[in-house]
C-alpha positions in Angstrom: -12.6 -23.8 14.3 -15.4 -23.9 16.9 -18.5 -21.8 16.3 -20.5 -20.7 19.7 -23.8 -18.7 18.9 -22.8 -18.1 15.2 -19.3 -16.8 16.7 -16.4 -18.2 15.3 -13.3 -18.9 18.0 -9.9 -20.2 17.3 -6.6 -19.9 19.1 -5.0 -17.1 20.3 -2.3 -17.2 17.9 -4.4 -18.3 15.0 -6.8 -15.3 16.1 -3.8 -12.8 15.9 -2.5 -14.3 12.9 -5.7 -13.8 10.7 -6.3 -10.5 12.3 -2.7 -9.2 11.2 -3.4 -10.5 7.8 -7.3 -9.7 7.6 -8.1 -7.1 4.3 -9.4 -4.8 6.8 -5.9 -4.3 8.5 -4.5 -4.1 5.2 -7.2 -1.7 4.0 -6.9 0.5 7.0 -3.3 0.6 6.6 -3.3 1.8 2.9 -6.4 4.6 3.7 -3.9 5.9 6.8 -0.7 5.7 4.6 -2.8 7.9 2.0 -3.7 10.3 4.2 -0.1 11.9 4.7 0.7 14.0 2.2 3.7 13.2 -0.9 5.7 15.8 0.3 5.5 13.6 3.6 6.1 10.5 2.3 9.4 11.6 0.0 10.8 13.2 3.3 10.6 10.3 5.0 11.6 7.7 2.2 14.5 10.2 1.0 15.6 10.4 4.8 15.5 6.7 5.6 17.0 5.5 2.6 19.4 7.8 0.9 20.8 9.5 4.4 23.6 9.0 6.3 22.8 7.9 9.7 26.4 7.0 11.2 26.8 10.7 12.3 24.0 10.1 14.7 24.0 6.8 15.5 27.0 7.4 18.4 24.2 9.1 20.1 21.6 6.5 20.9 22.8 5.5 24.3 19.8 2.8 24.4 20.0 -1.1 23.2 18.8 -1.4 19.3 17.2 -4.3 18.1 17.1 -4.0 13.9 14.5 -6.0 12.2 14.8 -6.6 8.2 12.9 -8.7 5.7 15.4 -10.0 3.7 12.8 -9.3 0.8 12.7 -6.1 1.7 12.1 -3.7 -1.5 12.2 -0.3 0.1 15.4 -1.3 2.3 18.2 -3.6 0.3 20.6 -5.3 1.7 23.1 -2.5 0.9 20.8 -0.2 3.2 20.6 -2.2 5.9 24.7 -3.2 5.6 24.9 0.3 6.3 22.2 1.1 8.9 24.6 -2.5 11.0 27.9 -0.8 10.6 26.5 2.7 11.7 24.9 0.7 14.4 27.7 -2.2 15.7 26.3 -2.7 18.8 23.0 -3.4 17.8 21.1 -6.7 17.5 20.6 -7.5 13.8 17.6 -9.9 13.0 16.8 -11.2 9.5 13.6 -12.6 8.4 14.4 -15.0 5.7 11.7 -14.7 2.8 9.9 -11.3 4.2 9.4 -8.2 3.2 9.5 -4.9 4.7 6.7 -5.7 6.9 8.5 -8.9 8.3 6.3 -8.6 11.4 3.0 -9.5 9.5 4.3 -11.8 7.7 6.2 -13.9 10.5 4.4 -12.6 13.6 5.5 -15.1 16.1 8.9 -14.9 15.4 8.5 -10.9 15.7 6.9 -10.4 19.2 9.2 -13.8 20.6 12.7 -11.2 19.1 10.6 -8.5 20.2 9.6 -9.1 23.8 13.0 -11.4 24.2 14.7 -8.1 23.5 12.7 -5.8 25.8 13.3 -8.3 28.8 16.7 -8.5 28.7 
């Protein structure tokens, strides 16, 4: 990579890439997550992954696009059978070998499905 005035520049996507991936995002990440409290966090989990969501999902008028990590270990593959059939309509999108945060892990192929969906 090019250094200008003890600056290091690279690519765009090689910029993003490393920044998305940088120990400080990851860092940040973890202080923010441990700032909600447990009570929080079992809500939500408990919500998301033991709930029903087909009684509501006939409301969403809007398009869905459904990202998963096929590596996902908070959302199987049973949860996310589940979350497409209470969701027909929507677009499905698998990342092959990701986890649940397929869109650090595979960021180009993220914002092309992601900005793809939001211009059609």
């Amino acid at each position: 990579m090019p250094e200008t005035a003890g600056v290091v520049t690279c690519p765009p996507r090689l910029c993003y890439s490393l920044f998305v991936l940088s120990n400080l995002l990851i860092v940040a990440e973890r202080m923010e997550s441990a700032a909600m409290p447990i009570h929080v966090w079992r809500g939500v989990l408990w919500g998301t992954a033991l709930g029903d969501l087909s009684a509501i999902t006939s409301l969403v008028k809007a398009p869905v696009l459904i990202l998963w990590g096929d590596q996902d270990s908070l959302f199987d593959a049973a949860h996310q059978e589940r979350l497409r059939q209470s969701c027909p309509a929507a677009q499905f999108e698998a990342f092959e070998g990701a986890g649940h945060n397929m869109f650090w892990e595979q960021p180009e192929r993220a914002a092309k499905l992601i900005s793809q969906f939001l211009n059609e």
